[in-house]
SEVEXFI-436197 format. One record per atom (N, C-alpha, C): x, y, z. Coordinates in steps of 0.2 Angstrom, whole numbers, plus 2048, in hexadecimal, padded with zeros to 3 digits. Atoms other than C-alpha are relative to their C-alpha. Example, Ala and Ser with C-alpha at 12.3 -4.5 7.8 and 13.67 -1.06 7.14 Angstrom:
# SEVEXFI-436197
8047FA800
83E7EA827
804806800
7FC7FA7FF
8447FB824
7FC805803
# end
This chain:
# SEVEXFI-436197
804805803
8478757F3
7FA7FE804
8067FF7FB
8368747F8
7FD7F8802
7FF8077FD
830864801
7FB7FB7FC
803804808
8288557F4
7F97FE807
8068027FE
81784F7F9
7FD7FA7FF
800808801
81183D7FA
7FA7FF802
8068027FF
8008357FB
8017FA803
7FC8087FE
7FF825806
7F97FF802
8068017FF
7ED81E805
7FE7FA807
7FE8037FB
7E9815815
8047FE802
7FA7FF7FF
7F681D81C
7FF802809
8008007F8
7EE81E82F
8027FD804
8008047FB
7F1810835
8037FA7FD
7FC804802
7FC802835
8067FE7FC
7FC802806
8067FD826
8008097FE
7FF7FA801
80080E821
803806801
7FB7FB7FB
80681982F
8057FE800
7FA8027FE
816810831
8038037F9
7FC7FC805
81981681E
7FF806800
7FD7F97FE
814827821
802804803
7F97FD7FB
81F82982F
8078007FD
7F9803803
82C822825
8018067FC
7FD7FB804
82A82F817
801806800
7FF7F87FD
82783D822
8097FF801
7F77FF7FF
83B839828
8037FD7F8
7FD800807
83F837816
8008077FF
7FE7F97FF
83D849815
7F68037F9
808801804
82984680C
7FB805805
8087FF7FC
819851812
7FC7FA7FC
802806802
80E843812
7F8802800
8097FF800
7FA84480D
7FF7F8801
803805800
7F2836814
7F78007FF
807803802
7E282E80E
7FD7FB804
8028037FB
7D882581B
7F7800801
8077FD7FF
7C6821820
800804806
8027FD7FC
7CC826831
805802801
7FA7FC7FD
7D8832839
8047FE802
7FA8027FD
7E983183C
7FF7FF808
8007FE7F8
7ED82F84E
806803801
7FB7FD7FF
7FF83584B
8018067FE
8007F9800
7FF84884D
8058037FB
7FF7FF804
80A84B840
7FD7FF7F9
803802805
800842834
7F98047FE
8087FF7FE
7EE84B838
8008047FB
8007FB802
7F485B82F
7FD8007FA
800803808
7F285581C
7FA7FD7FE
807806801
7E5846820
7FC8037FD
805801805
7D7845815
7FC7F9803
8058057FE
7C983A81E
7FA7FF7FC
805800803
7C0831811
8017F97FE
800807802
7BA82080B
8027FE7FA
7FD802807
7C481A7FE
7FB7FB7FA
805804804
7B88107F7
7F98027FD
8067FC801
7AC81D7F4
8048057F9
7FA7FC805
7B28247E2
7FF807800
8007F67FF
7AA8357E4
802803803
7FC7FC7F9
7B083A7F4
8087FE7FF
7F9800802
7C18327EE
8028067FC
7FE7FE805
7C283B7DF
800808803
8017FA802
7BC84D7E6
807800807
7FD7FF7FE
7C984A7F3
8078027FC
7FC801807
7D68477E6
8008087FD
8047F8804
7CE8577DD
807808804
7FC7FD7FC
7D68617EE
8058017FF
7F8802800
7E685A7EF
8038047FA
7FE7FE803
7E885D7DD
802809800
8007F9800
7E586F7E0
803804805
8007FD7FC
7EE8717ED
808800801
7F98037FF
8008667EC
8037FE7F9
7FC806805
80C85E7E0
8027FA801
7FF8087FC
80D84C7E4
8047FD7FC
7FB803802
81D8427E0
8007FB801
8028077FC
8188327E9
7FB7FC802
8088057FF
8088267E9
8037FB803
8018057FD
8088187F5
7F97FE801
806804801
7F880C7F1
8017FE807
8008057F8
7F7806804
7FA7FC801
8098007FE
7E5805807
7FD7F97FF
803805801
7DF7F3808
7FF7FB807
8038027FB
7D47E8812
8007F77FF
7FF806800
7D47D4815
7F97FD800
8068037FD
7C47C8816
8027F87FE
7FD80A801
7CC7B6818
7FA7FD7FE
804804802
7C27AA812
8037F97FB
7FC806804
7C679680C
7FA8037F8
8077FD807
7BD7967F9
7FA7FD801
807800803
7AD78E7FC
7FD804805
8047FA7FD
7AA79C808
8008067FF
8007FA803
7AE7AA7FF
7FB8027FE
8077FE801
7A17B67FE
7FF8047FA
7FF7FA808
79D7C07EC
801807802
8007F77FB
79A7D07F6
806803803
7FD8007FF
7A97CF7FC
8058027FB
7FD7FE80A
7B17D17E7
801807800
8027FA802
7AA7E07E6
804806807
8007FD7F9
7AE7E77F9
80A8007FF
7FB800801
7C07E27F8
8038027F8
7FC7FD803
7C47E77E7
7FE8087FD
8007F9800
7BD7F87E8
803806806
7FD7FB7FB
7C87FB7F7
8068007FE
7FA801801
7D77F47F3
8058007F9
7FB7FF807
7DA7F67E0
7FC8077FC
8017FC805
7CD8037DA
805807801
7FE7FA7FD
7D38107E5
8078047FD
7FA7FC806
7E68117DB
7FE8017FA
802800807
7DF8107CC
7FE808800
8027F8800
7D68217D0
807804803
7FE7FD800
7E38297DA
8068007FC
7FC7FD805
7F08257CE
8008037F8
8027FB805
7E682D7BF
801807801
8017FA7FE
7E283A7C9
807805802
7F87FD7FE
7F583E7CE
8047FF7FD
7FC800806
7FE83B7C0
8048057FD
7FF7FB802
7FE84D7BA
807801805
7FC7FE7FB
8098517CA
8067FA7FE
7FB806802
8138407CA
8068017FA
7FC7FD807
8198457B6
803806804
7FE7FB7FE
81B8567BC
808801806
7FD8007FA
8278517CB
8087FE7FB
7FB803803
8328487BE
8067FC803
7FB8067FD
83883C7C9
7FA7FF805
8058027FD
8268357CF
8027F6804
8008067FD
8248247DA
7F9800802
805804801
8158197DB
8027FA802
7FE8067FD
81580E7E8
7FA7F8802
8078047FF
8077FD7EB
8027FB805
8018057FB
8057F57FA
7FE7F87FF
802805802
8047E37F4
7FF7FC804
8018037FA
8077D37FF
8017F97FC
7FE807805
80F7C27FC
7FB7FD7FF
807804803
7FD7BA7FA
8007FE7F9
7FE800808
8037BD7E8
8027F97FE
7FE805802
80B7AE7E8
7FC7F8804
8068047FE
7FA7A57F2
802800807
8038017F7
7F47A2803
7FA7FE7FE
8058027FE
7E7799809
7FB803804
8057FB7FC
7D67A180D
8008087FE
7FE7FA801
7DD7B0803
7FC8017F8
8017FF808
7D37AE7F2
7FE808800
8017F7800
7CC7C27F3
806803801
7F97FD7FE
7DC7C87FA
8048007FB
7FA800804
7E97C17F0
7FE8037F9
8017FD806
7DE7C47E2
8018097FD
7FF7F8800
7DE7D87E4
8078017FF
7F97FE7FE
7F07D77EA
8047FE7F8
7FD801806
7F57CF7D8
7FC8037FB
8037F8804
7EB7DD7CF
803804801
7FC7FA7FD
7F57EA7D8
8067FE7FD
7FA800802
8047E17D3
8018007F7
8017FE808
7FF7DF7C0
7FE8087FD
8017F9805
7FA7F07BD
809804804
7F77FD800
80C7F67C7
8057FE7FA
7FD801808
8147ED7B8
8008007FA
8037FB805
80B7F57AD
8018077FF
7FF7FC801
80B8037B2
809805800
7F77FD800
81F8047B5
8018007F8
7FD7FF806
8218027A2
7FC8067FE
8037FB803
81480E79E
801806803
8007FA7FE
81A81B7A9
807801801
7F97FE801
82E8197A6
8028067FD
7FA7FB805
82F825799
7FE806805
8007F97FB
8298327A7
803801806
7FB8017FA
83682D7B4
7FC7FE806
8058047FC
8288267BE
8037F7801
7FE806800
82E8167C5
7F97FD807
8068027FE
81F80A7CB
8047F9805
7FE8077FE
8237FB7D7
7FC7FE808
8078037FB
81A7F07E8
8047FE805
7FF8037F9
81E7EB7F8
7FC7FA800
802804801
8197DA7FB
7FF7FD807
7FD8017F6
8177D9811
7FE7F87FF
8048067FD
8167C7817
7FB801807
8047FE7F8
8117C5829
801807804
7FE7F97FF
80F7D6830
7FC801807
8027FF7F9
80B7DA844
7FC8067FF
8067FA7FF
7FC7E5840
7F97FE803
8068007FE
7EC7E7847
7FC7FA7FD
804803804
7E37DF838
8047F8802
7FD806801
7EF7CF838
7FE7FD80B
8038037FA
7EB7CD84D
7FB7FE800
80A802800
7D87CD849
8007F87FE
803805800
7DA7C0840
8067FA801
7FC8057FE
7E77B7847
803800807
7FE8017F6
7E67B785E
8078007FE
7F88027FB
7F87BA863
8007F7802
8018077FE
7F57AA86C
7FD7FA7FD
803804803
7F07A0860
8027FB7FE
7FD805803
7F4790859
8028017F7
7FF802806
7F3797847
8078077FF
7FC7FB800
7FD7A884C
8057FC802
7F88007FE
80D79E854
8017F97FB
7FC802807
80C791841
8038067FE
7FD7FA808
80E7A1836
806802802
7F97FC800
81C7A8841
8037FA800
7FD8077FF
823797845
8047FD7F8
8017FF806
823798831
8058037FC
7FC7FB804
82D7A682E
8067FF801
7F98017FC
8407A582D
801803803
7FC7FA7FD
8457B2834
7FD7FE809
8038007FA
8397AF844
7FD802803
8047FB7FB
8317BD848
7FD8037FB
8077FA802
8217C9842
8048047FC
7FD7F8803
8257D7835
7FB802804
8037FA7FE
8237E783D
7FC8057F8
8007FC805
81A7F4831
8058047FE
7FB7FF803
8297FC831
8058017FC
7FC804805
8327EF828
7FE8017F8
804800807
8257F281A
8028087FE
7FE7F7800
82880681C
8078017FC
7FA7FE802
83A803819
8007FF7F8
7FF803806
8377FA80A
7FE8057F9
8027FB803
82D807803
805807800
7FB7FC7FF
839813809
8077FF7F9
7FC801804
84580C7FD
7FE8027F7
802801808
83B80C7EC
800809801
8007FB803
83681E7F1
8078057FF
7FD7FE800
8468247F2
8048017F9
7FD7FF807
84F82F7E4
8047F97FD
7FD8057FF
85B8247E4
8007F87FC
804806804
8528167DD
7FE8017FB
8037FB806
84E81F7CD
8007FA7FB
7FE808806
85580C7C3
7FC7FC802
8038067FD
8498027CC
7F8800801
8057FD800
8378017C5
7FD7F77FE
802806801
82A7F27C3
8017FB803
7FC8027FC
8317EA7D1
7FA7FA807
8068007F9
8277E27E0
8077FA805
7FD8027FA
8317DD7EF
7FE7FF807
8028037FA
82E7D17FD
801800806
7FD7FF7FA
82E7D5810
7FC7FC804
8048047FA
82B7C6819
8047F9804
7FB8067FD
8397BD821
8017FC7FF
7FD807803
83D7B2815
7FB7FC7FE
806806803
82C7AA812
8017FE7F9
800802807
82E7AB800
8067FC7FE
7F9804802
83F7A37FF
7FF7F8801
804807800
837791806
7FB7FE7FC
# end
């Protein structure tokens, strides 16, 4: 049985890497999609170093793959933050986040669908984020992050009859790069959120990795339209 192949679009770094490590030990070759390079030497093989935001160079990469792999797995990962309370939100900012963080699935899962059906037992993963359910200073954010999750629920019914199951991970607080920037370790806004959470401590990316780990697994094949929360509890207060 030959080894299934998996897309994981801003899969360099962070949340991304942690799930293409993950699906590499699931028994996945992983393509990742990135502006910049793996750093983890198993991952570099596959990579594809491009701006996801750039539909031509997206698409012509897409183009390749197609001609190259059969892909049985999408993970939407790829998205960026620009906090802002709302009368600071910037217009420019509309456009900047939602052509990184929603157009990008939209093309790659056009574009790989053929394979997906083909695999007949496709997964189509989106990196969402409890924002969904509101944050403060998140109006861009959440807004993208509930457009990932209405078109996964969509698209789980419209891609059921192909044994394609669609569903989202939903991280809360996540100990990445991006979540230090804007919140110092020592700071008085980082030790509310964790102070916050039940559980008591940071998610790792790999908490998210495992989550994702779950939908893609055969095994899951009854479980579609879904979106699941990894944030220690936040959502439950």
């Amino acid at each position: 049985m030959s080894m299934p192949y998996a897309v994981v679009t801003g899969g360099a770094r962070n949340i991304g890497q942690a799930i293409s490590e993950r699906l590499q030990q699931d028994g996945y070759r992983v393509i990742v999609l990135d502006i910049v390079e793996p750093t983890i030497a198993s991952l570099k093989e596959d990579a594809y170093q491009v701006d996801l935001s750039d539909i031509d160079a997206l698409k012509a990469v897409l183009d390749s793959i197609n001609e190259k792999y059969t892909i049985s797995c999408l993970v939407n990962n790829v998205g960026i933050v620009a906090p802002a309370l709302l009368d600071d939100t910037r217009l420019e900012d509309f456009d900047r986040l939602m052509h990184l963080n929603v157009r990008p699935a939209l093309i790659c899962t056009q574009a790989l669908l053929p394979s997906l059906r083909a695999s007949k037992n496709g997964r189509i993963l989106f990196n969402a984020s409890r924002v969904v359910l509101g944050k403060e200073a998140r109006t861009l954010y959440s807004a993208t992050k509930g457009a990932v999750q209405s078109m996964a629920r969509t698209w789980a019914l419209e891609l059921a009859q192909d044994s394609i199951t669609v569903n989202c991970v939903a991280p809360g607080p996540i100990a990445t790069s991006a979540f230090w920037d804007n919140n110092p370790p020592d700071s008085e806004r980082a030790k509310h959120i964790i102070d916050n959470i039940p559980l008591q401590r940071m998610g790792e990316p790999e908490d998210v990795a495992n989550a994702v780990s779950f939908f893609c697994d055969p095994r899951s094949s009854f479980v579609t339209g879904q979106t699941l929360f990894v944030c220690g509890g936040v959502t439950v207060g």
